[in-house]
C-alpha positions in Angstrom: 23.9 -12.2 16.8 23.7 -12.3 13.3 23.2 -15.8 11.8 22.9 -14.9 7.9 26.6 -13.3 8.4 27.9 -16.1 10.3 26.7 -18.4 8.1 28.7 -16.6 5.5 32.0 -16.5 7.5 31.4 -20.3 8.1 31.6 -20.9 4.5 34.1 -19.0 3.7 35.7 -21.2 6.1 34.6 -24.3 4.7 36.1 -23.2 1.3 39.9 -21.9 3.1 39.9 -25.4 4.7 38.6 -27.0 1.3 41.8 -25.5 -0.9 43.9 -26.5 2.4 43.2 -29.9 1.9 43.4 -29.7 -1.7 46.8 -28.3 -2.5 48.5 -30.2 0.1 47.1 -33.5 -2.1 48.7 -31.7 -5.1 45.3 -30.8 -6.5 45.9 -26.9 -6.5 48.8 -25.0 -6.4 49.7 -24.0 -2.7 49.7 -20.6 -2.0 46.9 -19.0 -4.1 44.6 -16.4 -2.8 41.4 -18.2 -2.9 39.0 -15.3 -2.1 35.4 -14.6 -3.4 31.6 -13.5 -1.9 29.1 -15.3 -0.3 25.5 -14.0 -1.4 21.6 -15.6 -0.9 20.7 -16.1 -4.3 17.2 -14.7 -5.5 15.9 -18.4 -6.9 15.4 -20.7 -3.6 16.4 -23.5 -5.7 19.6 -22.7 -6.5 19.9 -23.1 -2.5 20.5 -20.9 0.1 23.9 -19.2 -0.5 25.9 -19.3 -3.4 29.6 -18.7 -3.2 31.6 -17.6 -6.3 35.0 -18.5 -4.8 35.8 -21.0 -7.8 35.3 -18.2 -10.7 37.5 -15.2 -9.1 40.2 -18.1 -8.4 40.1 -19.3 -12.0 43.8 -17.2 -12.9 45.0 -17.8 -10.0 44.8 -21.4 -9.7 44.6 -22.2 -13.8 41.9 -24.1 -14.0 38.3 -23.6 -15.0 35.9 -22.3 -12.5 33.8 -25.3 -13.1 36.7 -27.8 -12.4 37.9 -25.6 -8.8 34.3 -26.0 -7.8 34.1 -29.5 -7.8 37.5 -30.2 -6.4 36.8 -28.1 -3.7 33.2 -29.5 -3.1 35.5 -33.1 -3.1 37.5 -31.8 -0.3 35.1 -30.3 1.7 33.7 -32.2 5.5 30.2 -29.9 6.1 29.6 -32.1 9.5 29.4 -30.2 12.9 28.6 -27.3 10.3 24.8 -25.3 9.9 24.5 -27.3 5.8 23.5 -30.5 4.9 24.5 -30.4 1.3 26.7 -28.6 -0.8 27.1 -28.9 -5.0 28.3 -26.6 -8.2 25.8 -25.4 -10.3 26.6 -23.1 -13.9 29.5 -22.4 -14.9 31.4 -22.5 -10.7 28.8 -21.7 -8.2 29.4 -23.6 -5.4 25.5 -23.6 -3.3 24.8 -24.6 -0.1 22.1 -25.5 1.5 21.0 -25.4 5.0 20.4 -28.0 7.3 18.1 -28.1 10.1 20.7 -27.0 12.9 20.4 -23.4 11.5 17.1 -23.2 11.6 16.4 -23.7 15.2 19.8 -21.7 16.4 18.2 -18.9 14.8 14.7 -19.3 16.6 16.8 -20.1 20.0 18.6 -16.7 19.5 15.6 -14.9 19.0 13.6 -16.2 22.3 17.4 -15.8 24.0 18.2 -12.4 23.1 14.5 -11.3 23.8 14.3 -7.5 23.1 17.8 -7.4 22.2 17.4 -9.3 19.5 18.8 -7.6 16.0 21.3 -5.4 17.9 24.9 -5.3 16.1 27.8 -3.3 16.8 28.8 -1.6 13.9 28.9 1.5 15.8 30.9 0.4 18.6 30.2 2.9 21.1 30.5 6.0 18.9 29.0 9.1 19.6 26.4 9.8 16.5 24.1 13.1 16.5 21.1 12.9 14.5 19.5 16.4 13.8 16.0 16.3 12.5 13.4 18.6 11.6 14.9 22.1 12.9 12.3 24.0 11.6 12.5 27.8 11.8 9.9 28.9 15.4 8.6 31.1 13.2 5.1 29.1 12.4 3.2 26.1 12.6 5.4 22.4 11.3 4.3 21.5 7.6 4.6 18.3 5.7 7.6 18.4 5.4 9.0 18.5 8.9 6.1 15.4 9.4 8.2 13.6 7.0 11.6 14.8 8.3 10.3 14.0 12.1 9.8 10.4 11.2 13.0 9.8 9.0 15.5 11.4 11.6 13.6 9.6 14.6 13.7 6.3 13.2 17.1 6.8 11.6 18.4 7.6 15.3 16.7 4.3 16.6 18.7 2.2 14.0 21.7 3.2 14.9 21.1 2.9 18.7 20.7 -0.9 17.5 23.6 -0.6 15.3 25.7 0.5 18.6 26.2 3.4 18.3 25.3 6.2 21.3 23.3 7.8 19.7 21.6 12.0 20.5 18.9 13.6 19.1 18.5 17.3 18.3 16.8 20.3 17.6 18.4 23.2 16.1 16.2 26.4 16.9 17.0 28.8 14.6 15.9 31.8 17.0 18.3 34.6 15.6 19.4 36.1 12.1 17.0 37.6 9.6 14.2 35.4 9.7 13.5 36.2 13.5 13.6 40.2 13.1 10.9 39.5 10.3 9.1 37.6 12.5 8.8 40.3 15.2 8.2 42.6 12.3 4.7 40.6 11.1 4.0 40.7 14.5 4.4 44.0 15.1 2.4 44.7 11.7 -0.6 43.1 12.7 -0.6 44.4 16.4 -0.9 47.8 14.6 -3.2 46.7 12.2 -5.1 45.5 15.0 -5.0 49.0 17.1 -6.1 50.6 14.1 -9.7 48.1 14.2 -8.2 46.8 10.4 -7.2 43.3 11.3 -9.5 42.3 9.2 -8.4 44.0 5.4 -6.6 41.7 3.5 -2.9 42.5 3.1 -3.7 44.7 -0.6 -6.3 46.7 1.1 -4.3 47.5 4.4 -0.9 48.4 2.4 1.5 48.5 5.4 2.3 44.9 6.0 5.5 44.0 4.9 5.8 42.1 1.5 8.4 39.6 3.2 6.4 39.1 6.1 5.1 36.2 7.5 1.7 36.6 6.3 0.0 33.2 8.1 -3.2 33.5 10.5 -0.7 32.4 12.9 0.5 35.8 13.1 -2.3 37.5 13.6 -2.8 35.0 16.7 -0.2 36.0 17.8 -0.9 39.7 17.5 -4.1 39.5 19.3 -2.3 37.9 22.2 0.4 40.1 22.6 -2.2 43.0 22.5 -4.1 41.1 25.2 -1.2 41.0 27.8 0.6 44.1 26.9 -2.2 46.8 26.1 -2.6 49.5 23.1 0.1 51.6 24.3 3.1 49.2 23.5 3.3 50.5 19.9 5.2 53.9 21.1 8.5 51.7 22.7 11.6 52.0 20.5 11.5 49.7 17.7 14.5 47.5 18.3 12.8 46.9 22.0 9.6 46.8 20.7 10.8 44.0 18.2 13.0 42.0 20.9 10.0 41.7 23.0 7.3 40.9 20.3 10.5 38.0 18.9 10.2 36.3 22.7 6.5 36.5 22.9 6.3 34.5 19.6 9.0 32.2 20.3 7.8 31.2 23.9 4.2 30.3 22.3 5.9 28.8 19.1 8.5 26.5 20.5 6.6 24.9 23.0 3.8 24.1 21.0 6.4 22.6 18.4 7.7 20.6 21.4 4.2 19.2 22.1 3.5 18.7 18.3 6.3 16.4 18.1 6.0 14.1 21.0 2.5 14.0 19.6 4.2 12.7 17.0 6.1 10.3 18.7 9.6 12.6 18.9 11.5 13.2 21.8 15.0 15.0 21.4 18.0 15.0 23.9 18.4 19.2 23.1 16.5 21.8 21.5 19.8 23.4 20.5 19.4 27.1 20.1 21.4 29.2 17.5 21.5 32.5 20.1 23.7 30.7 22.6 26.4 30.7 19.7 26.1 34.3 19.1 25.5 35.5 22.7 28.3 33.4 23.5 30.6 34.8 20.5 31.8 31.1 19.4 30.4 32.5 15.9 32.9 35.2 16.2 35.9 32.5 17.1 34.6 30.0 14.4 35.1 33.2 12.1 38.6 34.1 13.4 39.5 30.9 13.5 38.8 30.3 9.5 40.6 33.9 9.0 44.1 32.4 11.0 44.0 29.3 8.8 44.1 31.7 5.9 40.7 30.6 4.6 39.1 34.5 4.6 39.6 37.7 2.9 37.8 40.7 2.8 35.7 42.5 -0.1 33.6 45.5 -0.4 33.4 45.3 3.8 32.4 42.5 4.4 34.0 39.3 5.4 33.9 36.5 2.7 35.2 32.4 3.5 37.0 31.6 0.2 34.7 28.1 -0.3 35.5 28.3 -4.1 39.0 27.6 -3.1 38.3 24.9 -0.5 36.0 23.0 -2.6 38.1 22.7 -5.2 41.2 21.4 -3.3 38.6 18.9 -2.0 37.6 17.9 -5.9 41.0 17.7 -6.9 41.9 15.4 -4.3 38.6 13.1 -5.2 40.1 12.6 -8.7 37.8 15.9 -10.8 39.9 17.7 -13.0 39.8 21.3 -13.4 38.0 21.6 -16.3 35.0 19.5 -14.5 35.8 22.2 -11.5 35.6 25.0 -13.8 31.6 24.1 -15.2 30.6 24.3 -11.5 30.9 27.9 -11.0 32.0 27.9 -7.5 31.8 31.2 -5.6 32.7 32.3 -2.5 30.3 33.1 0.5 30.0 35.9 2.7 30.2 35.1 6.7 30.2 38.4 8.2 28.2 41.2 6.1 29.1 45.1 5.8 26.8 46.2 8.4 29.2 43.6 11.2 26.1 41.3 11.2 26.9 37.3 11.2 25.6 35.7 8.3 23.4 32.0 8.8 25.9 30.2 6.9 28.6 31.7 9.8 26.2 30.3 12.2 25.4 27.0 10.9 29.7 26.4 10.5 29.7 27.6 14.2 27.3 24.9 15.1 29.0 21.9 13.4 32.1 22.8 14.6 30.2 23.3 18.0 29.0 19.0 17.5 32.6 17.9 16.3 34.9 20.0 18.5 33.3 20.8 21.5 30.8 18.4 21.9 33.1 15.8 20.5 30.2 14.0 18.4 32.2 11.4 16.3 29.6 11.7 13.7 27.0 13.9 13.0 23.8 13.7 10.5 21.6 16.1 9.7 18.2 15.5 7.4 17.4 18.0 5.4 15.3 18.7 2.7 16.3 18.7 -1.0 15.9 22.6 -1.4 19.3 21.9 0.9 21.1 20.3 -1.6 23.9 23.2 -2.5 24.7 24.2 0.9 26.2 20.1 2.0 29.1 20.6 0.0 29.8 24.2 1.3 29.5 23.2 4.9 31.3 19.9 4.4 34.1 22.2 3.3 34.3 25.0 5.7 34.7 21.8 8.5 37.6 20.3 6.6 39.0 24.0 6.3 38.9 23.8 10.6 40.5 20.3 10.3 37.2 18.6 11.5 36.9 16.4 8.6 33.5 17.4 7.3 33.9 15.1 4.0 34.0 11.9 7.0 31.8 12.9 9.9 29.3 15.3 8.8 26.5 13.4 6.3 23.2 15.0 5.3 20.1 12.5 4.2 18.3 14.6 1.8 14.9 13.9 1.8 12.3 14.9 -1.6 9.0 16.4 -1.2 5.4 15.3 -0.2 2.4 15.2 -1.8 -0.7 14.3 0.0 -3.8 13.0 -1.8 -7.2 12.4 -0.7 -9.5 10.5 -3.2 -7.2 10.9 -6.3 -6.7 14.1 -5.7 -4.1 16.7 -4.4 -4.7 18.4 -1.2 -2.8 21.6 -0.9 -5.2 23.5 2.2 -6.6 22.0 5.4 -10.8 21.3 5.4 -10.7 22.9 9.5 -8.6 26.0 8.6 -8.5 26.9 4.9 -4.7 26.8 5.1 -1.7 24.9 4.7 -1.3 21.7 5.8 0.5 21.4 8.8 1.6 18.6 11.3 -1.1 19.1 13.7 -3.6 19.4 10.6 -1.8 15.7 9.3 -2.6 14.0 13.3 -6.0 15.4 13.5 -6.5 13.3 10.1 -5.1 9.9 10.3 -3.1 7.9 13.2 0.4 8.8 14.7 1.3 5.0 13.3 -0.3 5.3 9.7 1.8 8.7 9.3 5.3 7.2 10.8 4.9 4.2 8.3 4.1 6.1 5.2 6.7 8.7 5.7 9.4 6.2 6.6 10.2 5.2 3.1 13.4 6.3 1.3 14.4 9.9 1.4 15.7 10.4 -1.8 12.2 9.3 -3.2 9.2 11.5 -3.2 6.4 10.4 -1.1 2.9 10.3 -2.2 0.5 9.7 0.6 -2.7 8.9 0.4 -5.0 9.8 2.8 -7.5 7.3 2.6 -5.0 4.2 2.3 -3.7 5.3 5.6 -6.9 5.6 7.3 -8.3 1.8 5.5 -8.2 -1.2 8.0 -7.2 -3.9 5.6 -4.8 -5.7 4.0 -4.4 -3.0 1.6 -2.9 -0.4 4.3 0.7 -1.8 5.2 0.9 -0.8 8.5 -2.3 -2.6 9.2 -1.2 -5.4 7.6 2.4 -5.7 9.8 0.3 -4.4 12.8 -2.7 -7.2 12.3 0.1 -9.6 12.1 1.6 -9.1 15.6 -2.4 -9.0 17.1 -3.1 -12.1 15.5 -0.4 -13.9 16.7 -1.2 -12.6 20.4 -5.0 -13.8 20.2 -3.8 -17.4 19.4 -1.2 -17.1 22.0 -3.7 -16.2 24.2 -6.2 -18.7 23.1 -3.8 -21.4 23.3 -2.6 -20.8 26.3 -6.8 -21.2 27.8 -6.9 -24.4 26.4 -3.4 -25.7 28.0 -0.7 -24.6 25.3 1.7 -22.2 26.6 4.4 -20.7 25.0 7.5 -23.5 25.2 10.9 -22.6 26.4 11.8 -25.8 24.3 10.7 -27.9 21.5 12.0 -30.1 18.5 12.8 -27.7 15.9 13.1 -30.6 13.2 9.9 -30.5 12.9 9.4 -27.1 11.5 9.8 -28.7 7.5 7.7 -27.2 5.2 8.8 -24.5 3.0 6.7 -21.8 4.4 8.4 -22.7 8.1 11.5 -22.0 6.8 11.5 -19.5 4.7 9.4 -17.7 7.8 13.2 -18.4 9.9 15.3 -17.3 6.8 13.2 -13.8 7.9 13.6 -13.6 11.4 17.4 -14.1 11.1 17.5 -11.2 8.6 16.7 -8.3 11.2 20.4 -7.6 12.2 21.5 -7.4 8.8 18.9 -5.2 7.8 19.7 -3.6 10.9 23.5 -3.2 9.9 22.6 -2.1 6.2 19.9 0.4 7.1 22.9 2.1 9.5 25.4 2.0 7.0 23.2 3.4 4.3 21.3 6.0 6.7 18.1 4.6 5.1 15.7 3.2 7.8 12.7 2.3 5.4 14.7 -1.1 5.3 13.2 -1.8 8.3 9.7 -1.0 6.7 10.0 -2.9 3.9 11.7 -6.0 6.3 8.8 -6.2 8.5 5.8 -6.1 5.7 7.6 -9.1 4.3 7.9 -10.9 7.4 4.3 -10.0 8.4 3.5 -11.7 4.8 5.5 -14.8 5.2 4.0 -15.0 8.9 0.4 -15.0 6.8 1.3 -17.6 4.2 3.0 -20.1 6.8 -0.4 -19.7 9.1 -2.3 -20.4 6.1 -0.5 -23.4 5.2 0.5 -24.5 8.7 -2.1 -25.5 11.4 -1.1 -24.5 14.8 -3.7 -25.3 16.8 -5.1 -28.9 16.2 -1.6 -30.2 15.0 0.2 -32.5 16.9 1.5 -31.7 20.2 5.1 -32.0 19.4 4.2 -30.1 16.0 1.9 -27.5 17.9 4.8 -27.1 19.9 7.4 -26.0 17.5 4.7 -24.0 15.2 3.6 -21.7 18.6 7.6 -21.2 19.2 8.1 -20.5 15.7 5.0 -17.6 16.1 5.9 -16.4 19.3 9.6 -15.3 17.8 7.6 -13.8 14.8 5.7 -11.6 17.6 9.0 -10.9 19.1 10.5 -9.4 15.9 7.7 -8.1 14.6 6.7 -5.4 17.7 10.9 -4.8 18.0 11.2 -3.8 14.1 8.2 -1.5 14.5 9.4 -0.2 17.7 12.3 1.1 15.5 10.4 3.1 13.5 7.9 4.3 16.6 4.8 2.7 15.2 2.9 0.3 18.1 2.6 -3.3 18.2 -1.1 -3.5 19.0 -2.2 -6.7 20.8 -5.7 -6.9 19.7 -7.4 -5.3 16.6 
């Protein structure tokens, strides 16, 4: 339930029944649209919502905004509603201000809805895919994907709470180009390895291919491969040599991706994988199907998707002109090459279709790195060219780059291997709940992350400071409780006065809006930066507010108050898969 909105609705209530009353005394004109927002204002003292119905019904009505806002404050009865006063400020504000009802409905709705608490319905039942990290099986998980694990993850969890039914997925890109160069390396350095020179760098041995995967990984894998299939593999046809060196590395890479990211924290519904498209030729029909709706031609023999075309019916329509069009250089792209070979870009249009048609995802999401940036517009338009509305259901969170730093400086290599960084590199480093909680902050934003602020235990780390929070308020629930105190199902919620109390409430109710917002703008660092400022206004009210020692009525109401705090505290985290530790 979410008490901020329906404290909203109720005054736009108030106001509708206000004007009512007004224009049938002659005071207005009847009939005028009296419409406007209800926001919390920043300043406290300008009270707790601040309506601006009087100053967008100035025409309307002819009067000044000042005037409307007084008659309607005249007309208005705020009994059996959440305010105690009401009064126009500036030049038509009309500000309300809470009375104690609201207060304590919100504390009973958190300790009623228990773990439930901040779910909306927003989604109402749709299906939502959220695709996430997707890296190629071709090495070990980078930055990157650590960043792109945690974003996708979390994102997914909000909108479970948001309502919607929600899937998480994998895509395993295990076919195309990259996976025959793959094989290739492999198949480099088992040679290199028959010929005793595994250990010549790439310069001196000469014969490892320039656009080959050139990681220590590789040679790993080499060594293995040798190890189970012997020296005399090397004299197989290429083409079978390759096909069994690209399932050697993919049945050692995938798993260990699998185990990386539940490390992590990451569980996924599917580890989609790109072959079953090909193998089971709905590339091909995606393909024909574009060419039947007229949206292919071919060129030079191969098979090109005229996107240039497409995109720019779809910019006409969103009000560009063609001159705007023109500076964009559109070009067309190819889906099927000369040599009959699918390209990705085929694929990837294959396996959105796959989500929205087959699968019958109402929305999917992917999250993607910036370097993607070009290719959301293409896709989005080959899936409106299949009459899947791409422009409506598919959205891609672009997410920037990561820069970790250890003592003011960049770190580019890991200390225990001399190479890049990579997930498993990042977990052996700091905790699983230091590197959700960094990397959960807004894609669009580059993340620097410090190595040595995620490993401090102070006030200074964030997550320790939201995590402390929740263990503090479990030792004096558990202390209280020893000396008679246990957590009541009731209490006087009048009590709760002081500034700190409330303004410790005003926070608590805020989760399903946050909730709703962080859906609706696919950015669930909301929920990070709602929980550090609960955890801080939980810290000031304990400061200012003795629990224990305080009367008994008091005590009462102040342990409710901090039992709904630990409540909302270990659910918000839960969203973005960092713990809720009970003692620190």
């Amino acid at each position: 339930m979410n008490l901020i909105q329906q404290a909203k609705d109720s005054i736009n209530s108030i106001i509708l029944k206000a004007y009512n009353k007004a224009a049938a005394a002659g005071q207005f004109p009847e009939g005028a649209a009296l419409t406007g927002t209800v926001e919390i204002p920043k300043d406290a003292s300008n009270g707790d919502y601040a309506a601006n119905h009087a100053m967008t019904g100035a025409r309307a009505l002819h009067m000044a905004p000042r005037k409307i806002a007084e008659t309607l404050i005249a007309n208005m009865d705020l009994s059996g509603t959440w305010f105690a006063s009401v009064e126009a400020a500036g030049p038509g504000f009309i500000n309300f201000r809470l009375g104690e009802s609201w207060y304590g409905d919100v504390l009973k709705n958190v300790a009623g809805e228990g773990e439930d608490y901040g779910r909306v319905d927003i989604g109402r039942g749709k299906k939502a895919m959220v695709e996430f990290v997707s890296a190629n099986p071709t090495g070990p998980m980078h930055m990157g994907n650590a960043r792109g694990g945690v974003l996708g993850d979390a994102l997914a969890s909000v909108l479970d709470r948001a309502g919607y039914e929600v899937w998480r997925e994998f895509y395993v890109n295990d076919a195309g180009n990259q996976i025959e160069k793959f094989a290739t390396s492999i198949d480099a350095r088992y040679q290199q390895l028959l010929e005793g020179k595994i250990d010549l760098s790439d310069e001196e041995y000469g014969k490892f291919p320039e656009d080959g995967y050139h990681g220590e990984d590789i040679k790993e894998l080499a060594k293995a491969f040798r190890e189970q299939y012997g020296d005399n593999f090397g004299e197989k046809d290429v083409a079978e040599r390759h096909a069994v060196m690209a399932r050697f590395g993919l049945e050692r890479n995938i798993p260990k991706m699998q185990s990386d990211l539940r490390r992590y924290g990451i569980e996924y519904d599917e580890w989609f994988f790109e072959s079953t498209l090909h193998d089971s030729g709905y590339v091909v029909d995606t393909v024909n199907e574009l060419t039947k709706r007229g949206y292919t031609y071919e060129k030079d023999g191969a098979l090109w998707l005229r996107t240039a075309e497409i995109l720019t019916e779809n910019l006409l329509k969103a009000g560009k002109t063609q001159k705007d069009i023109d500076k964009l250089d559109l070009k067309d792209d190819v889906l099927r090459r000369a040599n009959g070979f699918y390209t990705y870009f085929a694929a990837d249009i294959a396996y959105h279709r796959n989500k929205l048609e087959k699968r019958g995802f109402d929305w999917a999401i992917n999250v993607w790195g910036a370097d993607h940036h070009g290719h959301v517009a293409r896709l989005k338009g080959a899936l409106d060219a299949l009459g899947l509305d791409g422009e409506h259901r598919l959205d891609i969170v672009l997410m920037q780059l990561v820069k970790l730093m250890s003592n003011g400086a960049e770190v580019r290599m890991s200390k225990r291997t001399g190479k890049a960084i990579s997930l498993t590199d990042l977990l052996d480093e700091i905790p699983v709940d230091a590197a959700r909680y960094f990397f959960n902050t807004r894609p669009e934003s580059p993340v620097v992350f410090d190595l040595e602020l995620a490993k401090r235990q102070d006030s200074e780390n964030p997550v320790y400071y939201v995590q402390y929070a929740h263990a503090r308020i479990c030792s004096l629930i558990s202390a209280l409780r020893e000396e008679g105190h246990g957590v009541p199902t009731e209490c006087d919620f009048s009590l709760l006065t002081d500034d700190s109390e409330k303004e410790l409430i005003k926070q608590l109710a805020a989760l399903p809006e946050e909730i709703t917002l962080a859906a609706h703008d696919l950015d669930p660092s909301r929920i990070n930066k709602y929980v550090t400022e609960l955890a801080a206004r939980f810290h000031r009210f304990y400061t200012v507010c003795h629990i224990r020692g305080a009367e008994e009525e008091v005590l009462k109401a102040r342990l409710m108050l901090a039992d709904c705090v630990r409540r909302v505290i270990a659910i918000s985290l839960s969203v973005i898969g960092v713990s809720a530790p009970e003692k620190m």
